[in-house]
N, C-alpha and C positions, 0 to 999 in steps of 0.2 A: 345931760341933754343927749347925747350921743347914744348913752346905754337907752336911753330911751326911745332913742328911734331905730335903734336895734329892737328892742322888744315889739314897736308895732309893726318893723318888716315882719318880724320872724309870725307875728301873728297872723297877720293878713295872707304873708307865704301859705302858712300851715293851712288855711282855710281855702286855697287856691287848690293848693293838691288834695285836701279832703273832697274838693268838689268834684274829679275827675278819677274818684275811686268809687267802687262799690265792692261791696262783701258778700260771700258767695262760701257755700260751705262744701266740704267733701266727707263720706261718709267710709271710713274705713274699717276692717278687719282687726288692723293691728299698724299703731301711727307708732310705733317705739324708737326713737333716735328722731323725732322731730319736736322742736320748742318753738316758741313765742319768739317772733324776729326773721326764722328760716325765711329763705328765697322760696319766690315763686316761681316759677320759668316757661316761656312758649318759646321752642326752638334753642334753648340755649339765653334767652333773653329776659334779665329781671322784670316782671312786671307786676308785681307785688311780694306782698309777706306773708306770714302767718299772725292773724292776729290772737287765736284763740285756739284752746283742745280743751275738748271735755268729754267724757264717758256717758255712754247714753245710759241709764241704771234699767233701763227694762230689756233692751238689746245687749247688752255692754260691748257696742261698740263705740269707736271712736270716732269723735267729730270735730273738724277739722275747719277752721274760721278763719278764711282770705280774706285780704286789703288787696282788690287787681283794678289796675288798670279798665276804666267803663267802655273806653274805645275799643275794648277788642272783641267787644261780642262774640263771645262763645257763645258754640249750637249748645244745647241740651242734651246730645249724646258725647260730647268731651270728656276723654279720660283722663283721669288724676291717679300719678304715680311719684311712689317716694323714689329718690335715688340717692346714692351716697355720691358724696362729693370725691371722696377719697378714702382707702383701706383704713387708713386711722381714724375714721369719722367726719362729720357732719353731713346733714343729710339736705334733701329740698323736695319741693316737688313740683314733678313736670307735669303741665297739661298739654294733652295732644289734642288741639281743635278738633270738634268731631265736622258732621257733614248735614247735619239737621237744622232746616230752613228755621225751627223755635227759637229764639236767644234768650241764654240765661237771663234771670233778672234780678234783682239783688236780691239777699239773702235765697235765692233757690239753691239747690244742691244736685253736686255730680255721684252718681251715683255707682258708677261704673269707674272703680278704683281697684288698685293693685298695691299690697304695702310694701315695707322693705326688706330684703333676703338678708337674713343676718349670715357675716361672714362666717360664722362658728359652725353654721346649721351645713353650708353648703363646703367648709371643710370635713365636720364630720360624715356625709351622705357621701366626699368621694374616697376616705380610708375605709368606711362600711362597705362599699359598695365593690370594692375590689376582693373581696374574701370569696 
């Protein structure tokens, strides 16, 4: 009986916070060191996940499927940026609210994204660059 009104909280839960998300994608260059799970973040503040990546086969770019928060309506010009969490890895991605009166609306997409500098790339650019 118990395990069982555990499973209808946990459902009824689950369908509460489904109701107070919406999915919104981002369209990047290069998503490498983000999975299925990563943080979202406005200001330093979790407000969703990553729910999906997938390669686009005619662009081959990469596309990028958020779980965020519905109350925070972002404008349409909000940028979406990877950042690493720390030198040893994991990554997230930040959005900077833009300033444009439109609000996303679900499943639309930020456009206006920047991926992640890999450590490798920007240690070899500063021994190259000293020569």
């Amino acid at each position: 009986a118990v395990a069982v009104i555990f499973l209808i909280f946990g459902f009824k839960t689950s369908k509460i916070n489904n109701n107070e998300k919406m999915n919104i994608l981002a369209i990047f260059d290069n998503s490498s060191g983000l999975k299925i799970g990563d943080n979202v973040k406005v200001s330093g503040i979790d407000v969703g996940k990553i729910i999906d990546l997938k390669l686009n086969n005619q662009t081959y770019e990469s596309q990028v499927k958020m779980s965020v928060d519905k109350e925070l309506n972002l404008a349409e010009d909000s940028i979406a940026r990877i950042k690493s969490i720390s030198l040893l890895g994991g990554n997230y991605i930040e959005i900077v609210p833009g300033n444009s009166d439109i609000i996303l609306k679900p499943n639309e997409t930020i456009y206006d994204t920047s991926g992640s500098v890999s450590f490798s790339d920007l240690l070899s650019k500063m021994i190259f660059s000293n020569r």
